[in-house]
C-alpha positions as CSV (number, residue, x, y, z in Angstrom):
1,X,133.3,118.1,95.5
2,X,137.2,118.3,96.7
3,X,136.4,117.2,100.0
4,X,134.0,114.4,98.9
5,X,137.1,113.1,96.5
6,X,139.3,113.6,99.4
7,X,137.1,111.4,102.0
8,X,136.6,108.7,99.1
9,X,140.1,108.7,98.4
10,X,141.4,107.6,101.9
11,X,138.5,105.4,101.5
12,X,139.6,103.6,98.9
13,X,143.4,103.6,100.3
14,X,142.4,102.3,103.8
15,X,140.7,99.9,102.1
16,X,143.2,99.1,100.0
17,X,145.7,98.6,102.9
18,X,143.4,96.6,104.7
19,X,143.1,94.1,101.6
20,X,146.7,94.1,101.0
21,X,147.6,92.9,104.4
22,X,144.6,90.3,104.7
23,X,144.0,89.1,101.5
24,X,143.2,85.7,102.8
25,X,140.2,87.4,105.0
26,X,138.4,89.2,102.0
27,X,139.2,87.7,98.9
28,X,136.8,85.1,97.5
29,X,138.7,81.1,97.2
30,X,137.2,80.0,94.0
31,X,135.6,76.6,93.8
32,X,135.3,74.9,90.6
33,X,132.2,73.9,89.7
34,X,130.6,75.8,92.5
35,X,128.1,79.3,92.3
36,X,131.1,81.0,92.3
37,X,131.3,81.8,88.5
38,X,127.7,82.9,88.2
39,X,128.5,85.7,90.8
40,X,131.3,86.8,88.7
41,X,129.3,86.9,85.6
42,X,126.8,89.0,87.4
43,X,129.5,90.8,89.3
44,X,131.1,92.1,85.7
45,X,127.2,92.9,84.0
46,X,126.5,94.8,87.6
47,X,129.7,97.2,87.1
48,X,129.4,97.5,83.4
49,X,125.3,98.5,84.2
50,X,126.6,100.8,86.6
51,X,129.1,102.3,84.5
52,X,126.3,102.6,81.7
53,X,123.9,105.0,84.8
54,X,127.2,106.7,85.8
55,X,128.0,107.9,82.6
56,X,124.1,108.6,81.3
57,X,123.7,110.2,85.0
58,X,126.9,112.9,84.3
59,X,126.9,113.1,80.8
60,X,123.0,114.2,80.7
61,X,123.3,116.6,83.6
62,X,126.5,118.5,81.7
63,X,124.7,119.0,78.7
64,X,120.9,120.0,79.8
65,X,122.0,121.5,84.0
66,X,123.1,125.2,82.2
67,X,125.7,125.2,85.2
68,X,123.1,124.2,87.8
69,X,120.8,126.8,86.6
70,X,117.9,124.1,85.7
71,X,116.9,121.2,87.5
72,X,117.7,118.0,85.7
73,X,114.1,115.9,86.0
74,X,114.6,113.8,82.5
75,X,116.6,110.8,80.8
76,X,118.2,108.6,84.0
77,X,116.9,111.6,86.7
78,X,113.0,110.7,85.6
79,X,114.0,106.8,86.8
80,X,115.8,108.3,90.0
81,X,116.6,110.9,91.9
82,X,120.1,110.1,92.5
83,X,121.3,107.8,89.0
84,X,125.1,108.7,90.1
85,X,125.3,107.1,93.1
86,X,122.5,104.3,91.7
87,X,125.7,103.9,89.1
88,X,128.7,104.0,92.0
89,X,126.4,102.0,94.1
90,X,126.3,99.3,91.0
91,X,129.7,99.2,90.8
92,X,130.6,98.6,93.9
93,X,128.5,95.9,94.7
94,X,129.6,94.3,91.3
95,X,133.3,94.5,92.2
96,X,132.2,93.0,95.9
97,X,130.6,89.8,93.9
98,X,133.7,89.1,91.5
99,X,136.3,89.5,94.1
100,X,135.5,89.3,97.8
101,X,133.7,86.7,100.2
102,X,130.3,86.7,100.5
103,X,129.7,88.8,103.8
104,X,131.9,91.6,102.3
105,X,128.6,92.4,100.7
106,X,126.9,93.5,104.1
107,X,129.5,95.6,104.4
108,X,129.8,97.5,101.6
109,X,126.0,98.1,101.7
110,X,126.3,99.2,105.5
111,X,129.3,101.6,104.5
112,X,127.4,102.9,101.2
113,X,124.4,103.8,102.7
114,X,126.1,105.8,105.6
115,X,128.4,107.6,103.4
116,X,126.2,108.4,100.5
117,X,122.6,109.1,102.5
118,X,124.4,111.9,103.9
119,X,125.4,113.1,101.0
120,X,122.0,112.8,99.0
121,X,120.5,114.9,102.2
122,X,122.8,117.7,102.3
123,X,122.1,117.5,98.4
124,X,118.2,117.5,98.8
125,X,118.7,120.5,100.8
126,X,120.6,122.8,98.5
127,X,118.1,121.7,95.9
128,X,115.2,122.8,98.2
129,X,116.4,126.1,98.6
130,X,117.4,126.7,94.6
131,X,113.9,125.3,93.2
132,X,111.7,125.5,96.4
133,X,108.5,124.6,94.2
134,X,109.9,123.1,90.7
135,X,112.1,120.3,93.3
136,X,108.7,119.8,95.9
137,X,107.2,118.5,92.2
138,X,109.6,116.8,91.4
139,X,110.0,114.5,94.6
140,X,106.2,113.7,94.1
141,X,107.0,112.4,90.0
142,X,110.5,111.0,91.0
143,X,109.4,109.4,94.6
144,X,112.4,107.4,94.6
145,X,116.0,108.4,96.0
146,X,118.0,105.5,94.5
147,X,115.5,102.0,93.9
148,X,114.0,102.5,90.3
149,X,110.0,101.7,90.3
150,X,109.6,98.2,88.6
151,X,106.4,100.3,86.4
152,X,109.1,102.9,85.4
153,X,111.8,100.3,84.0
154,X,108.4,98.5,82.0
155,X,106.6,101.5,80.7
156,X,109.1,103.0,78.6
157,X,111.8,102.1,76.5
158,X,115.6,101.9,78.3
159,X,116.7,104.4,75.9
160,X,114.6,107.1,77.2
161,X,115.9,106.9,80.9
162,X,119.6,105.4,80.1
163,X,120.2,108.1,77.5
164,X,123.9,107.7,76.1
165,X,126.3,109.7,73.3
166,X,129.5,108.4,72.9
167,X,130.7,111.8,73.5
168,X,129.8,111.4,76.9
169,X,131.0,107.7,76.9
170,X,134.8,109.1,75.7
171,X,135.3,111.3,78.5
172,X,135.0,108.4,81.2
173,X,136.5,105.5,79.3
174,X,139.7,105.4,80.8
175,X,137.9,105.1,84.5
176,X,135.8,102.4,82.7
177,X,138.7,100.6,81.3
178,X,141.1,101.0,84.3
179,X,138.7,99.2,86.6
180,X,137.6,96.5,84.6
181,X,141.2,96.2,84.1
182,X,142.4,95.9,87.3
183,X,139.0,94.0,88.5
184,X,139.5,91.1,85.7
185,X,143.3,90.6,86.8
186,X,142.6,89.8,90.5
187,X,139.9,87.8,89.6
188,X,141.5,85.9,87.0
189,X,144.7,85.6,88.6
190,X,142.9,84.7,91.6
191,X,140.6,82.2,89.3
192,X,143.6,80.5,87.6
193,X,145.9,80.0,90.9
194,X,142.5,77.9,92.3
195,X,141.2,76.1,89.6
196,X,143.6,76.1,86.5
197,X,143.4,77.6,83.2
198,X,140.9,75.2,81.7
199,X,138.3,76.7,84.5
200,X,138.9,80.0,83.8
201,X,138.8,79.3,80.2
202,X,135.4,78.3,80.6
203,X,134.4,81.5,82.6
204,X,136.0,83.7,80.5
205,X,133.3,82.8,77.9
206,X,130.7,84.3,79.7
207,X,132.4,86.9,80.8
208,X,133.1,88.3,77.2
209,X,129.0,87.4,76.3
210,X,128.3,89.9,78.5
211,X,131.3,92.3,77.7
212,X,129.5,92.0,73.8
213,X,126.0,92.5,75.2
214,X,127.3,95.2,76.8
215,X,128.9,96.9,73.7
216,X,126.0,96.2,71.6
217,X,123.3,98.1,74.0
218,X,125.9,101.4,74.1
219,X,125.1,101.6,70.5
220,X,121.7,100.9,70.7
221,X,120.8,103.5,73.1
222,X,123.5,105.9,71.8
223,X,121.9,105.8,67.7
224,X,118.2,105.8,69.7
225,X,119.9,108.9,72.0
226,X,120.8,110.7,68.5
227,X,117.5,109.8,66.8
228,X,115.3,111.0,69.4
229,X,117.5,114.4,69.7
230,X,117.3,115.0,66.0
231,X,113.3,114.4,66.0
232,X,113.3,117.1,69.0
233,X,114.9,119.7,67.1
């Protein structure tokens, strides 16, 4: 896990780098009036949906894994095999709409599906060995590493693969928070300098719709989350 945080980390700073000295090459010119602000809106709902898996994904392993003792095959692991990255991968590609040019995109699919197949292999691996038969079933349930099954999402209610407590929720707030933080003041600094305040006015309205939507399905699926525990017991 150190060394995965390690290689992400210089990453994210040679990246960084890279933006800071070209900002004119990768960051998105805003148009007004243009598709623009609908990439933005779905930019924002892509991170917030990946923050949702991300947090379901970790918080739902930590409280049913026993340590890695048991292997996790319910709530967002019975949608995919891999919900974590599903959520990083959300994220990223969200932040990639709001902020950068279009062929940015490519790239960070090209660079995510290098780094993180690697990953999910040497994964797959360890998981073979620890739960040689329970895993081999699994696989055949859960054929999908990281692309949910259309049937899945339509069969069942969201609640009973995007399982959420706000317990789990507090412990990753401030990661939530700091990136839409820091992703809403490039773009809307980057929005205003283009297009003026009225503009961004306009698309800040959409933005918080889907900030509210957003809000309002944590506490649906965290009081359904709570419900369906208590009829368990």
């Amino acid at each position: 896990m150190k060394k995965r945080l390690k290689i992400n980390g210089l990453v994210m700073f040679l990246a960084t780098l890279l933006l800071a000295a070209f900002p004119a090459v990768f960051l998105r010119k805003d148009i007004a009036g243009s598709s623009d602000s609908i990439a933005e809106i779905f930019g924002i709902a892509l991170i917030l949906l990946g923050q949702l898996i991300r947090v379901s994904a970790r918080g739902y392993k930590s409280e049913y894994s026993q340590n890695g003792n048991v292997l996790i095959k319910g709530g967002p692991y019975s949608l995919v095999r891999n919900p974590m990255y599903l959520g990083i991968f959300l994220i990223g590609l969200g932040v990639v709409l709001m902020l950068f040019q279009w062929w940015v995109v490519v790239i960070f699919i090209v660079f995510f599906v290098i780094r993180y197949l690697l990953l999910i292999y040497q994964e797959e691996r360890k998981l073979k060995i620890l739960f040689p038969v329970d895993y081999a079933a699994y696989c055949q349930d859960v054929p999908h590493r990281m692309r949910p099954s259309i049937n899945a999402l339509l069969e069942r209610d969201i609640f009973e693969y995007i399982p959420i407590k706000l317990k789990w929720l507090k412990k990753e707030i401030g990661s939530i928070v700091a990136v839409l933080f820091l992703v809403l003041l490039l773009e809307s600094w980057e929005d205003i300098k283009q297009s003026g305040i009225g503009e961004y006015l306009k698309e800040l309205i959409g933005i918080s719709v889907v900030i509210s939507l957003f809000i309002c399905l944590v506490g649906y699926l965290n009081r359904r989350t709570l419900n369906q525990n208590g009829a368990d017991k």
